[in-house]
C-alpha positions in Angstrom: -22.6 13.0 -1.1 -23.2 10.7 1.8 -22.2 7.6 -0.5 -19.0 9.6 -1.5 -18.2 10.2 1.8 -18.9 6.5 3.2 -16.6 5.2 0.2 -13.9 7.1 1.4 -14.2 5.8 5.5 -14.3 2.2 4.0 -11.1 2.6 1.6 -9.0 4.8 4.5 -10.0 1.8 7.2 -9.8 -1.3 4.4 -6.6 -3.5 5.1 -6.8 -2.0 8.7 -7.5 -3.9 12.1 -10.6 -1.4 11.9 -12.3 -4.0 9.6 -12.4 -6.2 12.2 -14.0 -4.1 15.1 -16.5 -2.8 12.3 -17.9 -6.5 11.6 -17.7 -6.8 15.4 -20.4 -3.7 15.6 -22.4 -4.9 13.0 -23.1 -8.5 15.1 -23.3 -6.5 18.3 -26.4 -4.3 16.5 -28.2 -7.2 14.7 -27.9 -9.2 18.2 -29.8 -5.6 19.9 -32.2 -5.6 17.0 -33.3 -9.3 17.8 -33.2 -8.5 21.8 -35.8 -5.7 21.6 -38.0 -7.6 18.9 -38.1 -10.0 21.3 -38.8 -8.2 24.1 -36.1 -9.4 26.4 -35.1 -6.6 28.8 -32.2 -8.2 30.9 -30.5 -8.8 28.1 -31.4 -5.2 26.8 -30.4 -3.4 29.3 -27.0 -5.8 29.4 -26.2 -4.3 25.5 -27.7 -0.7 26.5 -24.3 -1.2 28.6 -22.6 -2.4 26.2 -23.0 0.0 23.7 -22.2 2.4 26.1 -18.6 1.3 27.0 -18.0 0.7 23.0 -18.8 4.2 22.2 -16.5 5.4 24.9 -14.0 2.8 23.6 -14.0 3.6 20.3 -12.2 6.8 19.6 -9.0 5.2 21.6 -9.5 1.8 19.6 -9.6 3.9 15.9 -7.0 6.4 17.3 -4.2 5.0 14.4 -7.0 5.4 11.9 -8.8 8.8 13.2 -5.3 10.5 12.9 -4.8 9.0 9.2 -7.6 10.5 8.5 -7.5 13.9 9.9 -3.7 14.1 8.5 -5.3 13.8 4.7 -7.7 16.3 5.8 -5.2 19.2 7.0 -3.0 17.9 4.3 -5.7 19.6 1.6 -4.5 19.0 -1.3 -3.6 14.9 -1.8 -0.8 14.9 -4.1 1.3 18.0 -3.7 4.3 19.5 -6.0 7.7 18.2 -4.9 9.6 20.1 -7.2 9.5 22.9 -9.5 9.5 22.5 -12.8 9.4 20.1 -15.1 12.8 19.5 -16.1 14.1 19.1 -12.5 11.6 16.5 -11.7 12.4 14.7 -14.6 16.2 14.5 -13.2 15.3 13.4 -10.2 12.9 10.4 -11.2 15.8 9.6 -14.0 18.1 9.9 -11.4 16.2 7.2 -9.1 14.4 5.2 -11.7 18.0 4.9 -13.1 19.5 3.6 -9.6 16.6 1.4 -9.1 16.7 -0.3 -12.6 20.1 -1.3 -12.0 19.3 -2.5 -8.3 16.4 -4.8 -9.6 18.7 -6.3 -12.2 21.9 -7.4 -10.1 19.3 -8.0 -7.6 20.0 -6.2 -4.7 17.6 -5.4 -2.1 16.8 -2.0 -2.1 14.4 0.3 0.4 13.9 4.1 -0.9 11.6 6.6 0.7 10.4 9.4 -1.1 9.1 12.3 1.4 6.2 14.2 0.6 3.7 16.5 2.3 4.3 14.0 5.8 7.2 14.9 7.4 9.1 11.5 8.3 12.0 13.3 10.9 11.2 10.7 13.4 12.8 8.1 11.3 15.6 10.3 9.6 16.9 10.5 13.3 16.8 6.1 13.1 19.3 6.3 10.4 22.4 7.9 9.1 22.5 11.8 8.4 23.6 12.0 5.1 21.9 15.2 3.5 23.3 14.7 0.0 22.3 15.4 -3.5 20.2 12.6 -5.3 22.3 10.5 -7.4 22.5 7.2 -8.9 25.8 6.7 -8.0 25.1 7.4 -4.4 21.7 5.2 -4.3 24.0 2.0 -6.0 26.9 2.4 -3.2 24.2 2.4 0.0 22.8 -0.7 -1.1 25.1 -2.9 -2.1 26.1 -5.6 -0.1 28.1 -6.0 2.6 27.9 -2.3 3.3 26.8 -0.7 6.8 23.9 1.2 5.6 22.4 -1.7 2.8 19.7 -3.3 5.6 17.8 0.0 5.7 15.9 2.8 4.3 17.0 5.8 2.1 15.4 8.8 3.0 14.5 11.0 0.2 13.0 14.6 0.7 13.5 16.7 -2.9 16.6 16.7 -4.3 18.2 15.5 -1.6 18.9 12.0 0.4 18.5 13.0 3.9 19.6 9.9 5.7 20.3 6.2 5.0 20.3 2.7 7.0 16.8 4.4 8.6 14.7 2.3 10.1 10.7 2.0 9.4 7.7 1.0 10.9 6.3 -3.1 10.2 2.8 -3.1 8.6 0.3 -4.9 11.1 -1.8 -5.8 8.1 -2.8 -9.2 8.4 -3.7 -9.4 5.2 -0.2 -9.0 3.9 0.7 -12.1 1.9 3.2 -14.1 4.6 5.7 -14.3 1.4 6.5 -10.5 1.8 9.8 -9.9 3.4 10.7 -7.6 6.0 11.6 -4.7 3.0 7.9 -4.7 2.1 6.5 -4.8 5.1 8.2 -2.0 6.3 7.4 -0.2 2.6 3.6 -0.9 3.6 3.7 0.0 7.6 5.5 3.6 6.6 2.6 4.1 3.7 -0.2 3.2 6.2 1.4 6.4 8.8 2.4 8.6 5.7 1.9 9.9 2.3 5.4 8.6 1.2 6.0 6.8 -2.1 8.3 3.7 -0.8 9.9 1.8 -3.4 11.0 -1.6 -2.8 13.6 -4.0 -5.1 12.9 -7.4 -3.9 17.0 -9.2 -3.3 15.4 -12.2 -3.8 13.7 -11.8 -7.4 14.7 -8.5 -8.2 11.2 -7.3 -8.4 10.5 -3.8 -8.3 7.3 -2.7 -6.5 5.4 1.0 -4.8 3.7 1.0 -1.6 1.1 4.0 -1.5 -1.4 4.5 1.3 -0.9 0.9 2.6 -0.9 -0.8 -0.8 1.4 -2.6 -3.0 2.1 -2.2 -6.8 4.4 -4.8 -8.3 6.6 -6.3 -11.4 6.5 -2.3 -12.2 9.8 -2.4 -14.9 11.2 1.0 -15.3 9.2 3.0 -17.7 6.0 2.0 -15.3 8.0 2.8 -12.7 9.1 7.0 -13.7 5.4 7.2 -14.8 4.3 6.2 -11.4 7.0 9.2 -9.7 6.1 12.0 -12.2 2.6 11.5 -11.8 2.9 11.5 -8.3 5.3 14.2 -7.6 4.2 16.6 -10.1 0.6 16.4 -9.2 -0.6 14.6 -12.2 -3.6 12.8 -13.0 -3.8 9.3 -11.6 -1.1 6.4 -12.3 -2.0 3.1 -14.3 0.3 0.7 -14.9 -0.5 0.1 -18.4 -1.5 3.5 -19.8 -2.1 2.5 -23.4 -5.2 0.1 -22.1 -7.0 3.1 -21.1 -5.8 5.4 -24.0 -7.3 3.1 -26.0 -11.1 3.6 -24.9 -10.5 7.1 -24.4 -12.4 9.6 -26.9 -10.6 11.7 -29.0 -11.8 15.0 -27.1 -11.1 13.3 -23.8 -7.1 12.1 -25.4 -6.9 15.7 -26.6 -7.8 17.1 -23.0 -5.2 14.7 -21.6 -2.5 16.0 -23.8 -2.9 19.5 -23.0 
């Protein structure tokens, strides 16, 4: 239980500035092990002080991180139903996966939010109301170029595109590779502060990639791609990006269970 629950603070804080403070602690206690081994008491009563201010510091310094966390706590359930029924969900990921497909090909850059248990309002209101059915059709016009609302984000909350041309928050993850473009950093700073799925098509090489929980999927073609959104919005087991590796060392009871 305890290792369980350690594994989950270090994946919610990976990627984060968090890291950083963490290996900052870890110096700061090995340099208070070797003070009192050592017997030095000026300098022990220098990081008794020390400690002191960093304990008080610390909630405001892990504030971003604290409030992730207690969000997936009063959230309950990780991966909750977006739509009823199977057939409807189906529409709606053909209906995006579609639109997406097409960006990626003719390679136009392409930002989509999908809403889920997080409520995203605050960036609806940086973008244009649009509160329309979910379309293909609609999802191609927004983004292509030259068109006032193509630089932003859709805003997708069920069956219907709430706003367009919204804008999101820049990931502060260092470790972001410095080829990402302002699209995917945006994708990864709104999944750090949300549970959205945020699809991105890349204008430059048409690649289609998924940032989740401050992570990015990539060269996902479109099959991967409505695999990935069923799974996720229908509460489904866990998405990999190539199924048939792991159907293959599956058992036939486990395949069976899978099916049903």
């Amino acid at each position: 239980m305890i290792l369980l629950i350690v594994y989950k603070i270090f994946t919610t804080l990976r990627g984060t500035r968090a890291v950083a403070l963490l290996k900052g602690l870890a110096v700061l206690a090995a340099l208070t092990a070797v003070v009192e081994l050592l017997e030095l008491p000026i300098l022990e009563w220098m990081l008794d002080k020390v400690w002191t201010m960093a304990f008080v510091a610390l909630p405001v310094i892990f504030w971003p991180e604290l409030r992730s966390m207690l969000e997936k706590l009063g959230r309950g359930r990780p991966f909750g139903r977006l739509v009823q029924g199977n057939v409807q969900l189906k529409a709606l990921v053909g209906e995006i996966t579609g639109a997406v497909e097409t960006l990626s090909r003719d390679r136009l850059g392409a930002l989509i939010v999908i809403e889920r248990e997080v409520g995203l309002r605050e960036y609806v209101d940086t973008g244009t109301k649009l509160d329309a059915l979910v379309s293909r059709a609609l999802l191609l016009q927004v983004f292509q170029k030259n068109t006032p609302l193509h630089d932003g984000a859709v805003i997708i909350k069920g069956h219907r595109v709430l706003a367009a041309g919204c804008y999101l928050p820049l990931s502060r993850n260092k470790e972001l590779s410095r080829e990402l473009g302002t699209r995917h950093r945006a994708g990864v700073g709104l999944s750090e502060q949300s549970d959205a799925v945020v699809l991105i098509v890349s204008e430059e090489t048409g690649t289609i990639s998924v940032a989740e929980e401050g992570a990015l999927t990539h060269y996902l073609d479109a099959g991967a791609l409505t695999a990935l959104l069923e799974a996720r919005l229908a509460n489904e087991p866990p998405f990999h990006p190539f199924p048939w590796r792991v159907w293959e060392r599956e058992t036939p009871v486990a395949a069976k269970r899978r099916r049903m």
